[in-house]
Structure formats: structure tokens, C-alpha cells
N, C-alpha and C positions, 0 to 999 in steps of 0.2 A: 411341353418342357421335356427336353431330354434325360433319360437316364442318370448319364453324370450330375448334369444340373441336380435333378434330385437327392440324390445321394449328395452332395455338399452341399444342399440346403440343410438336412437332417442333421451330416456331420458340424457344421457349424453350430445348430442350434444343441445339436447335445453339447459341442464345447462350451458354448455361455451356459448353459442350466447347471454345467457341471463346476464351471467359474462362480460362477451367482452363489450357488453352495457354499465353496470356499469359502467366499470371502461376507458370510453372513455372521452375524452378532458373537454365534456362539464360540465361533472356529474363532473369531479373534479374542474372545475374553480367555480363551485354553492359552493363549500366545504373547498376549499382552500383559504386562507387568506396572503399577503406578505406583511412586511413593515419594511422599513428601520427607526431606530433611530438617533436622533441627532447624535450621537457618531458615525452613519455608519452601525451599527451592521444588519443585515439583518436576520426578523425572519419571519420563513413560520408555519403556524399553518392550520392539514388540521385536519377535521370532519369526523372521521371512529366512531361511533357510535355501533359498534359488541360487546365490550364485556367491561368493565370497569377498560380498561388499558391505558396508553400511552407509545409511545418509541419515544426518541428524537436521534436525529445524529445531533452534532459539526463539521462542518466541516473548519477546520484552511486551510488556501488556502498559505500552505509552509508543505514541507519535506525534502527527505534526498537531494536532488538535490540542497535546497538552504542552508544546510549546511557552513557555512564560510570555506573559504581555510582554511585548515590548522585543521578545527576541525570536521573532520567527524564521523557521528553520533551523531550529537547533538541535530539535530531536535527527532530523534530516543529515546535518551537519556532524553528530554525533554517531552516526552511522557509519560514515564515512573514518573517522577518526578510531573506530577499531579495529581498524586494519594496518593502524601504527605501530602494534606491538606493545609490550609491557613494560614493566619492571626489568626483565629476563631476556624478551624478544627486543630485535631491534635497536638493540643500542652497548656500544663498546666499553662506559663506562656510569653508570644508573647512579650513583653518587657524582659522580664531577655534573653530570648532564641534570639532577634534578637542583642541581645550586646555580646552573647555566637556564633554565627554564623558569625557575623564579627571579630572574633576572630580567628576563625577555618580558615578564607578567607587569612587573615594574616598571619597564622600560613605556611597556605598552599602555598601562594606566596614566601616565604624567602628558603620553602623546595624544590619547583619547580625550582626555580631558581640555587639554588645549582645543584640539579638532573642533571639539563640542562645544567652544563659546559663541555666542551667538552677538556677542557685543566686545569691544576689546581684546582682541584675538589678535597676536602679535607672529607676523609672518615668521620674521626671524626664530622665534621661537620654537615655533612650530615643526620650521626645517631642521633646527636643531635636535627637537626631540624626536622626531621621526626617524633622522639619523644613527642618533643612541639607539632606536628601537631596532632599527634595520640590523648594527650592528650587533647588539644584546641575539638577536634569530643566527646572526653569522656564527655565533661564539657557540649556540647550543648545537650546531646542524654538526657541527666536529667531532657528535658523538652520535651521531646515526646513522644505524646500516638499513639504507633504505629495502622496503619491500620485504624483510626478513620472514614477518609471518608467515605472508602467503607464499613465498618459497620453500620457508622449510613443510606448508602442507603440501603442494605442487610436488618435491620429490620424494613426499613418502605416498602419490598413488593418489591425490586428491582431485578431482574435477570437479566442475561448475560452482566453484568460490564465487558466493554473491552472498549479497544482503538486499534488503529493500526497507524502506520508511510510506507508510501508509499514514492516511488521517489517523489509524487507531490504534498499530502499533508499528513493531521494525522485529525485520526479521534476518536470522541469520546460518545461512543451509552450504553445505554441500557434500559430495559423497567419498566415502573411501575405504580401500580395504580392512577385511574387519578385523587383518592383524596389524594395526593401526589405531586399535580404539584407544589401547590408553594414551597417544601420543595426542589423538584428538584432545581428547579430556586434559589431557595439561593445557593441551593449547587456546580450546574454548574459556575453560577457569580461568588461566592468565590476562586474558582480554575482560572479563565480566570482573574480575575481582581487582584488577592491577593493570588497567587502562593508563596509558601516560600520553599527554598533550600535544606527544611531538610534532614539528612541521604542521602548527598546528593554521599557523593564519596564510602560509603557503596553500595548506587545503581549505583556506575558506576564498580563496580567489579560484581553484577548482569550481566550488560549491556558486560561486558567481556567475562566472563562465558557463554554467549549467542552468542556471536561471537566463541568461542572454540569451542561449540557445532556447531552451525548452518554452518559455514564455514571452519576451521583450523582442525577438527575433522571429515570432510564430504568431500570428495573428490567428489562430485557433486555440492557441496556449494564451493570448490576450484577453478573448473573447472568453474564457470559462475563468478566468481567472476573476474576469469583471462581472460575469455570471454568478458565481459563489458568495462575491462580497453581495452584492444586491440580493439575494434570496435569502442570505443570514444578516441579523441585525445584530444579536446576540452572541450568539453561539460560536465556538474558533473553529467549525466549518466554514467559514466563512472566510479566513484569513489562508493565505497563501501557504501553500502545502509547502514548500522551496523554500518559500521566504520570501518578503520585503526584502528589495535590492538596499533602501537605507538602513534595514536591521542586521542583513547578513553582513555588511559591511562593518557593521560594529559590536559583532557579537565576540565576543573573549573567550580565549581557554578558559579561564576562573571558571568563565558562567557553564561551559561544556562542562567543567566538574563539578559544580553544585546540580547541574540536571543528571548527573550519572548518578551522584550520591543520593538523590532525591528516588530516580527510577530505577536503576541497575540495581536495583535490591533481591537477594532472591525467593519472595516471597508474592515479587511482580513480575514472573517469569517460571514458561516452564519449557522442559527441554526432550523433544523426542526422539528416540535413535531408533529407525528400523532397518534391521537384514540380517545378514550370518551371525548373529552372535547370541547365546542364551542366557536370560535374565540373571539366571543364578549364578556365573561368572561375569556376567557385563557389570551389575550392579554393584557388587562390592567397589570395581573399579570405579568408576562413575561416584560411587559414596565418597570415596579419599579426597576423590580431587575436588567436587563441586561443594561438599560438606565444609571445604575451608574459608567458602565465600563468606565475609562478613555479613549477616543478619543485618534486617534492616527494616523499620518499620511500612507496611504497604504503603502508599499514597492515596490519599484520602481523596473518594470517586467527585468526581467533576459534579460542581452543585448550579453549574447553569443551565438553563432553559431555554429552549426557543422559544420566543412568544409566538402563539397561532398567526397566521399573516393573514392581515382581513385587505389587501388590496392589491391587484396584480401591479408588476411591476416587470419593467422591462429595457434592456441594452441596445443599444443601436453604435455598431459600428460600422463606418463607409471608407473604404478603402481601393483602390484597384488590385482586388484579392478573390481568390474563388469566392463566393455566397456562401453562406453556413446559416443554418437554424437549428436554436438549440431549445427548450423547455422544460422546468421542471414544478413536482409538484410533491410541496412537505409531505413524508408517512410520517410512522414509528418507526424506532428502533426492532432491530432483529431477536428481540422478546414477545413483540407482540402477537397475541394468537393469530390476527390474521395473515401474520409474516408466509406463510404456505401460501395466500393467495396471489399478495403480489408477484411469488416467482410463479402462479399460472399467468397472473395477467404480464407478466416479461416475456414468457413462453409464447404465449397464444399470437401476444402483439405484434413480436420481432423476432422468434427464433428463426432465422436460418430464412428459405427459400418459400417453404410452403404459409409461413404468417401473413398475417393482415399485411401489417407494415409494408413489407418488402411488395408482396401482391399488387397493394394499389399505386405504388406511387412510382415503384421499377419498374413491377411486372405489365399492368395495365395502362396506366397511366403513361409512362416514360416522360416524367418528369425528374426522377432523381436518379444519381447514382448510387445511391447507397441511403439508410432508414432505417433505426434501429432504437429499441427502448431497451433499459438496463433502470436494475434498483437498486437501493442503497449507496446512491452518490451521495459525496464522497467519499460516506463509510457508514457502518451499518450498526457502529456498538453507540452511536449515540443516533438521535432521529435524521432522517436524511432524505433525499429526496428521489423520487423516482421519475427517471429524464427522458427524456426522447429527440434526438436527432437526425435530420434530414440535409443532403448536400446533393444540393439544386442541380441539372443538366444545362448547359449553356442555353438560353432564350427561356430558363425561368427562374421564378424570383422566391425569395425565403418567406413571402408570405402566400405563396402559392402550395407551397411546404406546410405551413403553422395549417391554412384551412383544410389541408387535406387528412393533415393528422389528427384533426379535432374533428372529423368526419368519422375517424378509425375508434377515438376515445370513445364518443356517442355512443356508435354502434354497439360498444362493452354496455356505456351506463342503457340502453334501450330494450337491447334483445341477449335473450341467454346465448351464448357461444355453444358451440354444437356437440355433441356427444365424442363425436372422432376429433376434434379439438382438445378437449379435454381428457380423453385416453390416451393422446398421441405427449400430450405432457406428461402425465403421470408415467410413462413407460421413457421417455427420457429421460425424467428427474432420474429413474434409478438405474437408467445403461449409465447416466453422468457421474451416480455414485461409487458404482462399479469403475469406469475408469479413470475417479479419482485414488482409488484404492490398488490400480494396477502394478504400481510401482512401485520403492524404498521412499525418494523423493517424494510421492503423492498426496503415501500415506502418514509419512511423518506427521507434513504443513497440519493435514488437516486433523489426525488425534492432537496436535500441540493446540491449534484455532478452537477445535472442542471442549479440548478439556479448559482451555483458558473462560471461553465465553459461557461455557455452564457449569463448570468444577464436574465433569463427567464425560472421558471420551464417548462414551457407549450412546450420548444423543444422537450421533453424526448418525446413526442407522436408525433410532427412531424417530429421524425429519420423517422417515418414509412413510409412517402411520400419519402424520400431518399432512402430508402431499396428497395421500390416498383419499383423505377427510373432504378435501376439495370440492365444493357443490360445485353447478352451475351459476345456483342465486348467491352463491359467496361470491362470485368475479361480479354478480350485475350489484350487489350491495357496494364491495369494495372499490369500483370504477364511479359509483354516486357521491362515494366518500369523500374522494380525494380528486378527481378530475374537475372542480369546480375554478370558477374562473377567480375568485379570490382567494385561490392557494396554488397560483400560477404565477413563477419567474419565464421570462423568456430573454433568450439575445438572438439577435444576429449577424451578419456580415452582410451588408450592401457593395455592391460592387459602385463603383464611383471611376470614370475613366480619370490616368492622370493628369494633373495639370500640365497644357505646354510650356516648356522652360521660355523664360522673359526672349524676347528678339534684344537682341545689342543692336543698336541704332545709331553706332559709332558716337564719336565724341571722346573728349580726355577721358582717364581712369583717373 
């Protein structure tokens, strides 16, 4: 090894050790600031001082899992719809426009209702009310400036405006100069506290269009969606994270604001801002504004159960479509102690290049393109399942996939995984924690994910004493537990050539 070479091998590794330092427990609890409001609201304000920005993460503690029977994708759909604007944002006149929108709610209810008979349903009618409804949307849109919000953050310095809806919650992040924080802080408040319905069933044909795509248009999006439903019986892991195409279809503003009132409380949510700003002037600011949120009683935790599954069960779909094999197998939720194992046996299985996975069925084998196990599908604050996926190479089949991967499974439940297996995890887990904490954006998501799932940021560094805990006969205990053949879903994609279209063999039409 040359000179140079060594010398930045050194200088590197002193920069991580001197990284790693930073950014351990103690430097962040000097930094970090948490406090709850009268109202519940829970604000984490931490001290990164590097460059003269902020990025806050919202984190709402409801998603598509607690969707109401009956109206799937509304937490999803609701996401969507805070980006309408308020009371304030968005719209030229908030009194003409909320006697123009209980108009449209009315209009909508007498047409709904028609839609929905299922016996004497009278055409004419129907068109009629549809009409009035169409109309009643034309009368309120005369008082909206579309796109308001995210323009007035766009030009005061804001980038990467997004949200997202997970099975377990929805979140809402992006970054901006930190002499902009109080303009954020009105602007977040006004959306959490004074949400208004606008263009609202225009965004549920968006919210459509998004399921056509993502799912009914994607035969991979088909196939896990049929996956889900089969592997839960019970539980709303199981129902469609987007939504039923019949339910999104007839979901109502009303019902978006009885789920806002229900969840947008701020007692089920917490919100963390990290970069240039210091606790001791950020937070007064941040008190004014978020402090005005209506209180609101928490939502009373989810009291369903998955029943254990005593019999495997499995999807077949045949299409002229790539092959796909998918399988999964029920854990616990992300409380349970042996939660550190399952991310060694993700680790060991499928990280990256050097894992089992990839090894036998890419690297050796060259039967797949690609092979990968992940845990906590769909989500991980309720029990969920730990999956594995394989996508076949042309001239092989997705059950050439299932046997090789239950070759891989064995090998966990038979023989202890090997010393450098398991060191090569543990010393990931925490490069991974490290550069989850690199950034403003990083750090936020994951103190607000923290503090939400255990009332404590300061876990997110003590995974690491659990990671370290990690035996060998913990991976061959937890692989006997759960890789058994009655607590196995599977689907997959059979390729099927397609049919040739009929010959016309002349004659009249």
C-alpha cells in the first residue's frame, strides 16, 4: 500500500471516530430541547448550527391502518389535502367560500345517496343531482388561489416540500432558512389547526389516478396488494394503504374532517425542527403559534389483533408479465425484545452484495436478478411481517425462487451464522445510525419517529446496546420461530404467453 493510501486511510478513519463522537447521546442531549404544551402538542427543537437552515418533520401518530371501515385511504387522502391551505392561505374570501363549501357537502350528500341505491335508482335523477353537485364545486372554486401554501414556502427559501402516509402514520418535512422559522410556524399551525376542504373531490380523482397507476396498472402493485389482504384476516394491514378504488370513490370531505378532528389533535403528534436556530429563542416562537392548536382528546389505541395463522396460504397470479415471488412471515411489533434480531436476520439475509440472499440466487446461482428480505412490512407499530423477495432471470420460474430461498431460511433455523456475519452487522447498524443523523432532514424524521414510538428521543442511540446484545443462537432461536411453514403467506407472478387475438373469418358484422 502506498504512502498516500495510508495516510487517508488514517485521515478518514480519524474523521468518523471524530464524527461518531459528535454525534453520540451526550453531545445531543447539550443540544436538544423537548416540551410538551398545554394542548399535548410535543415540540423537540435540536441545535445544529452548520449552515443557516432548518428542516422540521410532523409527525401525525395515524395512517392508512387507522383509516375508518368502510373508507380506505382517507388518512392517504388527507395528506394530500393539507396542502389546500387554510382558513388564511389559499383562498380570496373564507366566509363567502365556507357557505360555498357547505353547499358543495350538500349538494354531494343528496347525489351520494342516489349513486348508492342499489334498487330504484332513478337515472334522471341522478343526472340531476350530479349536476347541482358539479355546479355547487364550480360556485366554491371562485374563491381559490390555487397552490398558495406551497408558494408562499417556495419563496421564502423552502425546498423539498413533501409529505408521505405510511400504514402507521403521515408525515410532513421540509427545509428552510432559519430566518424563516416563525413564517414556518404560522404556516405549519394554520394547516394542523385550520385545514379547509378545498377542491376537495377534484383531489380525490388525483388520489384515484394514483391508485390506477400505482396498483390496477402495475401488476406488482396487484400482486402485494393481494398479498396483504391474504396474510391479514383481521387486522387493517391488510386493507389497501391507497385505498379501495369503490371507497376512494366515495369518500366525502365531511368524513376527511371528522378523521382530522378525530386525529389532528395535538396530543397525537409531535413536531421536530433541527439547524441554525437556539432552543431558547426558537421555542417561545413555536409556543405562540402551535400553543393555539385546539386540544384534543388522544385516540384511543387500536384494540385489534391478528389472530396467529395456523395455515399457509398463498396468491397466484398468471399473466404475460415479468415473474415475481414474494413471501412473508407474521413477527411482533417493534417492542418486542427480539426486535434487534430480526434486523440482524435482514442484515445477514439480504444486505447489499456480500448476504446470503444476493450470493446464492445472483451471485452463484444466476437465477435471479435481484433478492431481498426486509421487516416490518407494512409497518412495524402494529405486528407485521417479515418478507422476502426474488425476481426470476428469463428461463426461470418463481418457484425456483421460493426453494432456493427456503434453502437460505434453513440454513439460519440449522447453523449459527458466522462471527464476521455478525460483526459485519453490528458495525453497520451503527455507520447506519450515524448517517441517519448526518443531516437537518435525517435527524428530525428520526427524533420525531423516537420520541413518538417510545415518549423518548434518547432510544434511537440506545437500539445500539440492543444490536450489540445480538447472539448467534438469538438469530438460530428467532429463524425456528417464525420461518415455519404455517406462518407463511406467499404470491406470485406466473408468466402466461398471451392469448392470440380471434382470426376474422370474414362474414357480415
Amino acid at each position: 500500500m502506498s504512502v498516500r493510501r495510508v495516510l487517508t486511510t488514517i485521515t478518514l478513519a480519524l474523521t468518523f471516530s471524530c464524527f461518531a463522537r459528535a454525534q453520540d447521546l451526550a453531545s445531543f442531549e447539550k443540544r436538544t430541547t423537548v416540551k410538551v404544551l398545554p394542548n399535548g402538542l410535543t415540540l423537540i427543537v435540536c441545535e445544529r448550527p452548520e449552515a443557516p437552515v432548518f428542516s422540521f418533520y410532523t409527525l401525525v401518530d395515524a395512517g392508512s391502518a387507522d383509516d375508518p371501515q368502510g373508507d380506505s385511504g382517507l388518512a392517504h387522502m388527507f395528506e394530500h389535502m393539507a396542502f389546500k391551505g387554510s382558513t388564511e392561505i389559499g383562498t380570496t374570501n373564507y366566509a363567502a367560500e365556507k357557505l360555498a363549501l357547505a353547499k358543495v357537502e350538500t349538494a354531494y350528500a343528496a347525489y351520494d345517496d342516489e349513486d348508492r341505491k342499489r334498487v330504484g335508482q332513478d337515472p334522471a335523477k341522478l343526472a340531476q343531482l350530479k349536476k347541482a353537485f358539479e355546479d355547487a364545486q364550480a360556485a366554491a372554486e371562485k374563491y381559490v388561489i390555487p397552490n398558495q401554501f406551497s408558494e408562499i414556502a417556495e419563496q421564502n427559501g423552502a425546498v423539498g416540500i413533501n409529505a408521505s402516509t405510511s400504514e402507521d402514520s403521515t408525515q410532513y418535512f421540509w427545509s428552510m432558512p432559519s430566518n424563516r422559522l416563525e413564517l414556518w410556524a404560522y404556516l405549519e399551525s394554520q394547516r394542523i389547526a385550520h385545514p379547509v376542504q378545498r377542491e376537495f373531490y377534484k383531489e380525490r380523482d388525483v388520489v384515484q389516478e394514483e391508485r390506477r397507476m400505482r396498483i390496477d396498472s402495475a401488476p406488482i402493485g396487484r400482486m402485494v396488494e393481494q398479498f396483504l389482504a391474504t396474510a391479514y384476516v383481521a387486522h387493517p394491514y391488510g386493507r389497501s394503504g391507497v385505498g379501495w378504488e369503490s371507497e376512494i370513490s366515495q369518500v366525502s370531505a365531511t368524513e376527511a374532517e371528522a378523521f382530522h378532528k378525530k386525529y389532528y389533535v395535538p396530543s397525537n403528534m409531535v413536531i421536530a425542527v433541527v439547524g441554525d436556530i437556539k432552543a431558547s429563542e426558537a421555542m417561545p416562537v413555536l409556543e405562540r403559534y402551535f400553543s393555539k392548536i385546539p386540544a384534543g382528546p388522544k385516540p384511543t389505541p387500536m384494540t385489534t389483533i391478528e389472530p396467529p395463522q395456523f395455515a399457509e396460504k398463498s396468491v397466484v397470479i398468471r399473466e404475460a408479465t415479468q415473474p415475481f415471488y414474494l413471501e412473508g412471515y407474521h413477527r411482533p411489533d417493534y417492542r418486542d425484545p427480539d426486535d434487534a434480531v430480526y434486523d440482524a436476520i435482514t442484515d445477514i439475509f439480504s444486505n447489499g452484495r456480500t448476504a446470503r440472499l444476493y450470493r446464492s440466487l445472483v451471485r452463484d446461482q444466476k437465477i435471479a436478478a435481484a433478492g431481498e428480505g426486509f421487516s416490518g412490512f407494512p409497518g412495524y407499530k402494529f405486528p407485521g411481517l417479515f418478507a422476502v423477495y426474488a425476481v426470476p432471470l428469463p428461463g426461470h420460474t418463481p418457484e425456483e425462487m421460493r426453494t432456493s430461498i427456503h434453502k437460505e431460511l434453513d440454513r439460519l433455523k440449522t447453523e449459527d451464522v458466522t462471527d464476521e456475519e455478525l460483526e459485519r452487522f453490528k458495525t453497520r447498524a451503527r455507520a447506519d445510525l450515524l448517517r441517519g443523523l448526518a443531516d437537518n432532514e435525517g435527524l428530525a424524521h428520526q427524533l420525531a419517529e423516537y420520541q413518538t414510538r417510545y415518549g423518548d428521543w434518547r432510544q434511537l442511540f440506545r437500539e445500539l446496546d440492543k444490536i450489540n446484545a445480538v447472539t448467534k443462537a438469538d438469530v438460530r432461536r428467532v429463524a425456528n420461530k417464525i420461518f415455519v411453514d404455517s406462518n407463511r403467506t406467499s404470491a406470485r407472478i406466473e408468466f402466461v404467453a398471451p392469448k392470440a387475438p380471434a382470426k376474422n373469418h370474414g362474414g357480415a358484422e
